[in-house]
C-alpha positions as CSV (number, residue, x, y, z in Angstrom):
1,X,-4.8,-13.7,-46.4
2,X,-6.0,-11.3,-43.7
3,X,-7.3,-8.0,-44.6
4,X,-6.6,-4.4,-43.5
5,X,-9.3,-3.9,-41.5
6,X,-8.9,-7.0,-39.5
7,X,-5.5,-6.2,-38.6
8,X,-6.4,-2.6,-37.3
9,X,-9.2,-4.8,-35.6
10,X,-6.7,-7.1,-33.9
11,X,-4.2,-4.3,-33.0
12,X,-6.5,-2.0,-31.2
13,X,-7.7,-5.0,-29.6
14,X,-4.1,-5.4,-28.2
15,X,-3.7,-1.8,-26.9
16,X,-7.2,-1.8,-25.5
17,X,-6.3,-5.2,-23.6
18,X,-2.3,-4.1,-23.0
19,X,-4.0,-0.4,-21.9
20,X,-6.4,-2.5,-18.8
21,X,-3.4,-4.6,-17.4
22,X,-1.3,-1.2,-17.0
23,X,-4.5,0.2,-15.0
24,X,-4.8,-3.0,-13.1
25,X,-1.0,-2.4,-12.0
26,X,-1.5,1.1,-11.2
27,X,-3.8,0.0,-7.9
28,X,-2.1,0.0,-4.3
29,X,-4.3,-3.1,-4.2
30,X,-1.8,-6.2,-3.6
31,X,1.1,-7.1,-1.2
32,X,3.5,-4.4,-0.5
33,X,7.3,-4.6,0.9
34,X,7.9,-1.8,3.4
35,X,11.6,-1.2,3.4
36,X,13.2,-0.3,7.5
37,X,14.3,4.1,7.2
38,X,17.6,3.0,8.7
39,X,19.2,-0.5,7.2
40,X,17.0,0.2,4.0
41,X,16.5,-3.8,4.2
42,X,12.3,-5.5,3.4
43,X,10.7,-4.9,7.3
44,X,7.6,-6.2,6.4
45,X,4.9,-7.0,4.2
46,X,1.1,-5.1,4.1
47,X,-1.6,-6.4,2.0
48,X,-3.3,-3.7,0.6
49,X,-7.2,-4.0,0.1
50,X,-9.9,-2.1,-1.4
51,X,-13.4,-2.1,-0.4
52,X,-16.2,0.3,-1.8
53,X,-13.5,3.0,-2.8
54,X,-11.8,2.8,-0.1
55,X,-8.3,1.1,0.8
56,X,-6.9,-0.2,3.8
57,X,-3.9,-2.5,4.9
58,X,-2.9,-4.7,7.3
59,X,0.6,-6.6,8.1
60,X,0.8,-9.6,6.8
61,X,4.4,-11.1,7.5
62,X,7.5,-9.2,9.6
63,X,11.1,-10.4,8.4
64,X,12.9,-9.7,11.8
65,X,12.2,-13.4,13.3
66,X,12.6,-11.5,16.9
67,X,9.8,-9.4,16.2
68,X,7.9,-12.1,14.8
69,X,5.1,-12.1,18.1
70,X,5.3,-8.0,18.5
71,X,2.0,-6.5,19.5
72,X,0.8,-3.2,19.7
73,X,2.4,-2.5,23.3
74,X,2.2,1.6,22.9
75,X,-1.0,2.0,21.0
76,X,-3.4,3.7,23.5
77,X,-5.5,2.5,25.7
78,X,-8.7,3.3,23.8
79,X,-7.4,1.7,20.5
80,X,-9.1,-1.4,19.9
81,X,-5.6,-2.6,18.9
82,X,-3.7,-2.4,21.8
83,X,-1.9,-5.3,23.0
84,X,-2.8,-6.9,20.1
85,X,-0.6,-9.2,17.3
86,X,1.1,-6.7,14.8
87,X,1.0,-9.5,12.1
88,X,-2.5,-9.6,11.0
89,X,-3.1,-5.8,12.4
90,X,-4.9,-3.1,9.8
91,X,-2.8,-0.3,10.3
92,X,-3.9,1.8,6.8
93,X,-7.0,2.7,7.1
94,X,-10.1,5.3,5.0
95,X,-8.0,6.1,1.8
96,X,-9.9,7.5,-1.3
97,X,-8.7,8.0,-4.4
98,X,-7.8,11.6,-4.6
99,X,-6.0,12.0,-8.3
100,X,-3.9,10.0,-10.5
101,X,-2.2,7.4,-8.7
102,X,-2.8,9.3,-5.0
103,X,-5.0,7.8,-2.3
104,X,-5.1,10.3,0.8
105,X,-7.6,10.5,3.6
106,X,-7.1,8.2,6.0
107,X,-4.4,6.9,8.7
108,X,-1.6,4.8,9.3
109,X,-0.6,3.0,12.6
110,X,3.2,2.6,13.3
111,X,3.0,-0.4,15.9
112,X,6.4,0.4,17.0
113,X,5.1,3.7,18.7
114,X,1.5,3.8,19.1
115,X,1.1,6.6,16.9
116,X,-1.5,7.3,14.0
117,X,-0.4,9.7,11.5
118,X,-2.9,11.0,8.3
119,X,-1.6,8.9,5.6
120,X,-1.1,9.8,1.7
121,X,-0.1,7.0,-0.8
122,X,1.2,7.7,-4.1
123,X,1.9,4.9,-6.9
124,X,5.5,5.2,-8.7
125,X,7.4,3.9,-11.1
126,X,4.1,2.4,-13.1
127,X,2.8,0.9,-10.2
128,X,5.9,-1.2,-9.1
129,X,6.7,1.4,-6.0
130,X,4.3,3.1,-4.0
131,X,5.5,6.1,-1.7
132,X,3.8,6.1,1.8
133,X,3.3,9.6,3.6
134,X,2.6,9.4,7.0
135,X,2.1,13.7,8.8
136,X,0.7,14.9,11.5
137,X,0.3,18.7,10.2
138,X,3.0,19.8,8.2
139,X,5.2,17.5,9.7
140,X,6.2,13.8,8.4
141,X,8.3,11.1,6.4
142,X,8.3,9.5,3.5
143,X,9.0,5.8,3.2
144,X,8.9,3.8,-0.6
145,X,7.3,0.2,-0.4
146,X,8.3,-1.8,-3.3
147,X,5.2,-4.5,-4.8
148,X,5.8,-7.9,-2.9
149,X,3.6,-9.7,-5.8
């Protein structure tokens, strides 16, 4: 027969342990599918990481098989990047945690174009979508990546 006590023991022990995985979910760390703005189909995949505070992401697999060897053709000259392989590339770089769920600070590279933009990423949904701001003052988009993993 199990006493009182010990079941209250045992239950809080499951919300305590239930509590942790939901915070482990609401991290941008992990493998994210970046959805295309005009045939809403998966473009590619960018690994999130976090290092000291601070998260970044690089491309990790592109669906298109055509733009399987892209590089970094219109990145500019001074850009350590340029001509490089987009698969592989960090393009999310110097995000801190700014709130609940935001991370906001840093850049993002959009290969395609060459162009950095300040970057803000918020996590949705509990975690399962993360909304990806790329500005350049008061002007920007917003694109939602859905969790690869």
């Amino acid at each position: 027969m199990t006493s009182q006590p010990s079941r209250l023991v045992l239950a809080l022990f499951a919300v305590v342990v239930s509590m942790g995985a939901r915070a482990d979910t609401m991290s941008p760390v992990g493998a994210w599918t970046t959805i295309d703005d005009e045939t809403s189909k998966p473009k590619s995949v960018v690994r999130i990481t976090e290092k000291d505070g601070v998260i970044s992401g690089a491309v990790e697999k592109i669906f298109d098989p055509a733009k399987q060897d892209s590089k970094c053709d219109e990145c500019p000259s001074d850009d350590p990047r340029k001509g490089k392989p987009v698969i592989g590339m960090t393009i999310l770089n110097g995000l801190k945690k700014e709130g609940d769920n935001v991370y906001a600070g840093g850049t993002i590279l959009d290969p395609a174009n060459g162009k950095t933009y300040n970057a803000k990423v918020t996590l949705i949904e509990g975690g399962k979508k993360l909304e990806m701001r790329g500005s350049i003052l008061f002007f920007g988009r917003t694109q939602t990546w859905v969790r690869a993993e």
